[in-house]
C-alpha positions in Angstrom: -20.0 65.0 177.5 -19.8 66.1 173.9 -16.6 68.2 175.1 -15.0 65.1 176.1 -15.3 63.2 172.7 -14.5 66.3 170.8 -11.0 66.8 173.0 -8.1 65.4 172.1 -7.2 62.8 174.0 -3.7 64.2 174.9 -4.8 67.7 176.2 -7.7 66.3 178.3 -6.4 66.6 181.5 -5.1 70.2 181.3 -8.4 71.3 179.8 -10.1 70.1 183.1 -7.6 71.9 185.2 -7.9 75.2 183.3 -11.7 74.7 183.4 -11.7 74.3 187.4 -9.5 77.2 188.2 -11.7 79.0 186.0 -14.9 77.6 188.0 -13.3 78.3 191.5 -12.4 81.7 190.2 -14.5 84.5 191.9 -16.9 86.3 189.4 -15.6 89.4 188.8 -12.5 89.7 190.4 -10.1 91.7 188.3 -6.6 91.0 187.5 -5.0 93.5 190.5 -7.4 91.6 193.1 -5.5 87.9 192.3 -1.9 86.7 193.3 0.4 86.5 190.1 0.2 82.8 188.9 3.3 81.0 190.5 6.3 80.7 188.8 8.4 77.4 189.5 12.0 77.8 190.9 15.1 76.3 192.0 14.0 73.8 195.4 10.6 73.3 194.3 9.5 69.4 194.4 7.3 69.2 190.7 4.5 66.0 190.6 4.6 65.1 186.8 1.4 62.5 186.0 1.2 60.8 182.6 -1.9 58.1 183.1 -1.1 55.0 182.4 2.8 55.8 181.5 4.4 54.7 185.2 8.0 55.6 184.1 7.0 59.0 183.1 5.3 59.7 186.5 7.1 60.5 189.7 8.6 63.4 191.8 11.1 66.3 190.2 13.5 68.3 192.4 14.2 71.3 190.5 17.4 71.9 190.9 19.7 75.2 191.4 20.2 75.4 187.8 16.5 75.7 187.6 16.1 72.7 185.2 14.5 68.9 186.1 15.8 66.3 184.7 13.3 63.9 183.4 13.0 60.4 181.2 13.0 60.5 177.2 13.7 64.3 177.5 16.7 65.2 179.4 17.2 68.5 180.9 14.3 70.7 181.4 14.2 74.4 181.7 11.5 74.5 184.7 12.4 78.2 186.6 10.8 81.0 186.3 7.6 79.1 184.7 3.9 77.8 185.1 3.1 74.7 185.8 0.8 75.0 182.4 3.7 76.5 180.4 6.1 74.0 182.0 3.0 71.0 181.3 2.4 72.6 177.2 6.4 72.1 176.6 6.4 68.6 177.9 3.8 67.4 176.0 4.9 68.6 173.2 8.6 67.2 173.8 7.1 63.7 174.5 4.9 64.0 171.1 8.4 64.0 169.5 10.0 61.2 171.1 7.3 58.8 172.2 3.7 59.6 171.8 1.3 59.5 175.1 -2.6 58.4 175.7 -2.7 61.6 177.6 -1.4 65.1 178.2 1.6 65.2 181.4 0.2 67.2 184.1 2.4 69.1 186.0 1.7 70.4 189.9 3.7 71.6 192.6 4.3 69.1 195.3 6.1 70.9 197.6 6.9 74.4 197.3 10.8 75.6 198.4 11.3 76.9 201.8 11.5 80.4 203.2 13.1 81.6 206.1 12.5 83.0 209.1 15.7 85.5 211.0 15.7 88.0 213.4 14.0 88.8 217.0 11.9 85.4 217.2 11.8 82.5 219.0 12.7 79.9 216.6 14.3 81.2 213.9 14.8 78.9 210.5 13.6 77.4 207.5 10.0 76.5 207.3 7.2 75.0 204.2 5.7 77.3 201.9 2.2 77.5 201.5 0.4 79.6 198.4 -0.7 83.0 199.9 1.5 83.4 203.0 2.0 86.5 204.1 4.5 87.6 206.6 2.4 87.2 209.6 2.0 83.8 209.1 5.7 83.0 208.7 6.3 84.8 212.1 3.7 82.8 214.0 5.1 79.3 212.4 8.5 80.6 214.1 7.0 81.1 217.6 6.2 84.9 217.5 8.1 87.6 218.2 10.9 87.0 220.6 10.1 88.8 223.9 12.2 91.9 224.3 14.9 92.0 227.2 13.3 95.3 228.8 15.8 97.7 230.7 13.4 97.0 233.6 14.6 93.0 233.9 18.3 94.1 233.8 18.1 96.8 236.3 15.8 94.9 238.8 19.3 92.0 239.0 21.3 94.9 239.0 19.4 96.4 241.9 19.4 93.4 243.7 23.0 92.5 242.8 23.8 96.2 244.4 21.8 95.5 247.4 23.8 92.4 248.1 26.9 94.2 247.4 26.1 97.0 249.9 24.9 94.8 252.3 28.0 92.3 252.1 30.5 95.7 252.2 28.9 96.5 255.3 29.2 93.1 257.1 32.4 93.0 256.0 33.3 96.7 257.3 31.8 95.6 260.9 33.7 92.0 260.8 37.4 94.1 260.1 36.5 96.6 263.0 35.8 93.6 266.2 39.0 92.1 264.5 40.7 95.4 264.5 39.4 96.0 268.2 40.1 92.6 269.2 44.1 93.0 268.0 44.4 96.2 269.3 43.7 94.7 272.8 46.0 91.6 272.6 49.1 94.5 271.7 47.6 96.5 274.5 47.5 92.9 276.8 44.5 94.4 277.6 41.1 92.7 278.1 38.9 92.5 275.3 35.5 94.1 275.7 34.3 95.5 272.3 31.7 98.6 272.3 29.1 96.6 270.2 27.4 100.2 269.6 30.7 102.0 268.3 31.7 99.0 266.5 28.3 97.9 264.5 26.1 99.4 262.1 22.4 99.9 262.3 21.9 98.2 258.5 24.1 95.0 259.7 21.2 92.5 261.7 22.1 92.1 265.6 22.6 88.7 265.4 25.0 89.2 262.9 27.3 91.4 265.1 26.6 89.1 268.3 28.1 86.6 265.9 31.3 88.4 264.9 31.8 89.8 268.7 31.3 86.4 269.9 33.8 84.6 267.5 36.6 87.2 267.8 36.0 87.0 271.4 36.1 83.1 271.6 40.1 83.6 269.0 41.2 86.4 271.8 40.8 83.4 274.9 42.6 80.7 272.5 45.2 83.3 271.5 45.8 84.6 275.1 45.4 81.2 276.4 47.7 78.7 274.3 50.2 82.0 274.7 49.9 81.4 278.5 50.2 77.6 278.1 53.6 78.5 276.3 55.1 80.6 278.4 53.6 78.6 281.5 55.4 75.8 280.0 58.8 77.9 279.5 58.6 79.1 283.3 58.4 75.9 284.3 61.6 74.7 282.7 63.5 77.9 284.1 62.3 76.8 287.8 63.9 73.2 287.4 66.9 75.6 286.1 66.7 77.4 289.2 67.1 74.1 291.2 69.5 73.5 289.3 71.5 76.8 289.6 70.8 76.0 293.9 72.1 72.6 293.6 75.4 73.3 291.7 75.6 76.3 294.1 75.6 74.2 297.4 77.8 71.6 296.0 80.5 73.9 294.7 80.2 75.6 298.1 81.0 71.8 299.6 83.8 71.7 297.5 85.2 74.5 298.1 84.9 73.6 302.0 86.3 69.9 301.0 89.1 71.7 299.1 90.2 73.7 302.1 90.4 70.5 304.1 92.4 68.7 301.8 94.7 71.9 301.4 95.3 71.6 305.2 96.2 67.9 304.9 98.8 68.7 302.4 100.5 71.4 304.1 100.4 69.1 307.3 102.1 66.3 305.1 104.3 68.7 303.6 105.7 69.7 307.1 106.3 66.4 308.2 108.1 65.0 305.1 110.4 68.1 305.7 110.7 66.3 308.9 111.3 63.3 308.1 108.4 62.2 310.0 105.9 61.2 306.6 107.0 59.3 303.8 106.7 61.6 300.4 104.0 59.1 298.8 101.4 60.1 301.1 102.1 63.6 300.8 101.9 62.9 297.1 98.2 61.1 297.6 96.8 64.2 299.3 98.2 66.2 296.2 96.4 64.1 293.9 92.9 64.2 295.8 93.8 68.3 296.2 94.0 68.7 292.4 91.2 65.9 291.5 88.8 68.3 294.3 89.9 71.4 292.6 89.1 69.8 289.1 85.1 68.5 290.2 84.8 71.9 291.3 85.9 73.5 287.7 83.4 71.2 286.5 80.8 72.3 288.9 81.0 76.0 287.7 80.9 75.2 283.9 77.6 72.9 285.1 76.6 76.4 286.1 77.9 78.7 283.9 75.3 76.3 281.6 72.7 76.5 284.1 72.5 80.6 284.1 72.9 79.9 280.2 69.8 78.0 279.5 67.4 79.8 282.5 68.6 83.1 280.4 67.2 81.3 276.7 64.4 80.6 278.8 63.3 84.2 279.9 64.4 85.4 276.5 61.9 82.9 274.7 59.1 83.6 277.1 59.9 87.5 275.8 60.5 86.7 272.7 56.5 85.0 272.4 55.1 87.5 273.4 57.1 90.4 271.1 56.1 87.6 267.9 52.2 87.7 269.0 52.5 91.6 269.4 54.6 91.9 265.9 52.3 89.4 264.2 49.1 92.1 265.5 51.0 95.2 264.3 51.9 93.6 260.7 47.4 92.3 261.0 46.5 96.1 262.3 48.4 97.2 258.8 46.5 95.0 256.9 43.1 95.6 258.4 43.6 98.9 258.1 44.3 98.5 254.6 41.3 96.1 254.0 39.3 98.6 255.7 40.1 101.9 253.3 39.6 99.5 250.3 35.9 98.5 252.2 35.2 102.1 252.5 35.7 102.7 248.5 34.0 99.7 247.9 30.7 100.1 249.9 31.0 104.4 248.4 31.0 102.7 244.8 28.3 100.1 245.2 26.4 102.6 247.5 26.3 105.2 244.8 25.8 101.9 242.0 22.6 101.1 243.9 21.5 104.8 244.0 21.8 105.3 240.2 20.3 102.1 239.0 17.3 102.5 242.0 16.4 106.0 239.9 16.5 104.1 236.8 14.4 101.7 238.2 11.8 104.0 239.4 11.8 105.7 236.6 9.6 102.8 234.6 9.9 100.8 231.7 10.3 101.7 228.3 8.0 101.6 225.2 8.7 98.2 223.2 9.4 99.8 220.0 7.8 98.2 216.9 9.1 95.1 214.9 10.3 95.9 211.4 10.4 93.4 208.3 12.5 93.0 205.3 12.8 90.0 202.9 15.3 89.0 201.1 14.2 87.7 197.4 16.0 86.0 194.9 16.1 87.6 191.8 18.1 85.8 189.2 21.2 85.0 190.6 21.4 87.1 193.6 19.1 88.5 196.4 17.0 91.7 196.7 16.3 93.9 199.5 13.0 94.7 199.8 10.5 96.6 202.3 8.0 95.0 203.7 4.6 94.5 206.6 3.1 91.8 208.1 0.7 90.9 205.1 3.3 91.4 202.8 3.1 88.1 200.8 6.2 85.4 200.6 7.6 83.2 197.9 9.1 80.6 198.1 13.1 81.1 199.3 12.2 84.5 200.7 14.7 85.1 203.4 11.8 87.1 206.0 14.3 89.1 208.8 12.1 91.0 211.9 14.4 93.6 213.5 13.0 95.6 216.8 15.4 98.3 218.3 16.1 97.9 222.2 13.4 99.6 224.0 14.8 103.0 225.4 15.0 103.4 228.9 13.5 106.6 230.9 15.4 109.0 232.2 16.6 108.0 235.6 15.1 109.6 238.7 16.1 108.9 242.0 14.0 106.3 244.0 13.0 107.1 247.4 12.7 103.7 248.7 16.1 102.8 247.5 17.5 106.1 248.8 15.9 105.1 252.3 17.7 102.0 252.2 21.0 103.1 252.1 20.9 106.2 254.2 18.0 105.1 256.4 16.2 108.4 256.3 
């Protein structure tokens, strides 16, 4: 009590503060066992208290000059200092401009941030607390990231591969029933596939009953709209053939009426000569003789048109099926084509799934430890500096946690990926 009246009413307050961290201070701890007293800087958030002086008390953002700006004194150097230093100086600025009941006392009311960068899972700006260490930033930020082991890749790899092979093998059996199934319809042969000489024994049965069954079901629709067509065609050269009969039988009546009619003329003829016909009825048979001869020019162009169309007939019933049998050559090509480029394909993603089933089997990796660095500011630029996981932080320490990719094993061959693909 005696302390208090003796005190000067102005340093009051930071007396009590020095006397409590002095209180709370372990006995006997030496200087190299205590943090370094913190030292304001640029981003910190400074509480200044004067009792009983409102417009003196409030919240300071240092700013990146380093300097606060506060009432009666202006600009005030605050970086790079205690909050007693920074508390002594503005006491003793305020004693020069406007005398206070009591000492300012200065405290940190929220530190500037560090950062967090590198393999974690949320990587960013977090608070600073006194005494945080490395650790603590990196379990703030989530932890360490998980590491993408060789094992994840090359297990999608393997089953990418897999589906690969298996669709290159489908495919392979789907181009030789269509192959088959062509080959027949140049042949105009039936279409009976050898399921065993066709298939493979890695393609499911039901599978291949699927694709014999569908290429079967296209070979009866080709074979049967082809018949329809030429069915179709055949039946217009028959009414040709009619035709050709009719105009046949009536040119042959013509020719039979002309004869008459060339009988009746030399008849009139002879008896004009006479004198026992008048020459108008001789001129009457003449014109029915020449009007006769005329029908039957008519008939044989009717005919001649006849024997034109029943021969466009038979050529398009020829020409269908020569486009069916040119359109299965020009598909053959192609599927043989599409079948060499299968081969490579299912060779490459064959020997893909080989290589990457030894990698597989050979394990996974070691995860290789994290390793930390911080960047600090040091006057007006940053350091590089080495650090652990109880290395301790300041504020605007820039933590980064590197890990290298885990190394994979050395591949090896795996046995049950080499029985799937040759079956042995």
């Amino acid at each position: 009590m005696s302390l208090r009246r003796m005190a000067p009413r102005g340093s009051l307050a930071l007396t009590a503060a020095v006397a409590t961290i002095a209180l709370l201070r372990p006995a006997g701890a030496g200087a190299a066992d205590r943090p370094a007293e913190y030292r304001v800087g640029a981003g910190d958030l400074l509480q200044i208290t004067v009792v009983g002086e409102t417009e003196l008390t409030g919240k300071f953002r240092v700013g990146p000059d380093g300097a606060i700006s506060y009432p009666l004194v202006g600009s005030l150097a605050a970086a790079d200092r205690s909050v007693a230093d920074l508390a002594q100086d503005l006491a003793a600025r305020l004693a020069e401009r406007a005398p206070t009941r009591s000492a300012p006392l200065v405290e940190v009311a929220e530190y500037a941030p560090v950062f967090a960068s590198g393999e974690l899972e949320r990587p960013g700006q977090y608070a600073f607390r006194p005494g945080m260490v490395a650790l603590e930033l990196v379990a703030v930020a989530g932890g360490l990231r998980r590491p993408r082991l060789a094992t994840d890749s090359l297990m999608l790899q393997v089953i990418a591969a897999e589906q690969e092979v298996a669709d290159q093998r489908l495919a392979r059996v789907a181009a030789r029933v269509h192959r088959a199934r062509i080959a027949a319809e140049i042949a105009r042969a039936p279409f009976a596939p050898d399921a065993a000489a066709l298939g493979d024994p890695f393609v499911p049965a039901a599978d291949l009953t699927a694709i014999v069954d569908n290429e079967k079901a296209l070979f009866e629709v080709r074979k049967t709209v082809l018949a329809g067509q030429q069915a179709a065609l055949r039946s217009q050269g028959a009414n040709y053939d009619q035709e050709i009969a009719a105009l046949r039988r009536s040119i042959a009546l013509h020719e039979d009426e002309i004869g008459l009619l060339q009988q009746e003329v030399n008849t009139a003829q002879g008896l004009v000569e006479k004198g026992l016909a008048p020459l108008p009825r001789l001129l009457a048979s003449k014109r029915q003789l020449s009007a006769t001869r005329r029908d039957a020019l008519d008939l044989d162009s009717y005919l001649a048109r006849a024997r034109q169309n029943k021969l466009q007939i038979e050529q398009k019933i020829q020409e269908l099926g020569d486009q069916q049998a040119k359109d299965n050559a020009g598909a053959r090509l192609d599927l043989d084509l599409n079948l060499a480029r299968i081969e490579r394909k299912l060779r490459a993603a064959t020997a893909a799934l080989t290589e990457t089933g030894g990698r597989l089997a050979a394990g996974p990796a070691q995860i290789p430890e994290p390793s930390f660095r911080i960047a600090r500011v040091a006057g007006d630029v940053y350091v590089d500096l080495p650090a652990d996981e109880f290395t301790r932080l300041e504020p605007r320490d820039i933590l980064r946690v590197d890990r290298p990719e885990p190394t994979p094993a050395p591949a090896r061959e795996s046995r049950a990926t080499a029985e799937a693909i040759t079956g042995r």
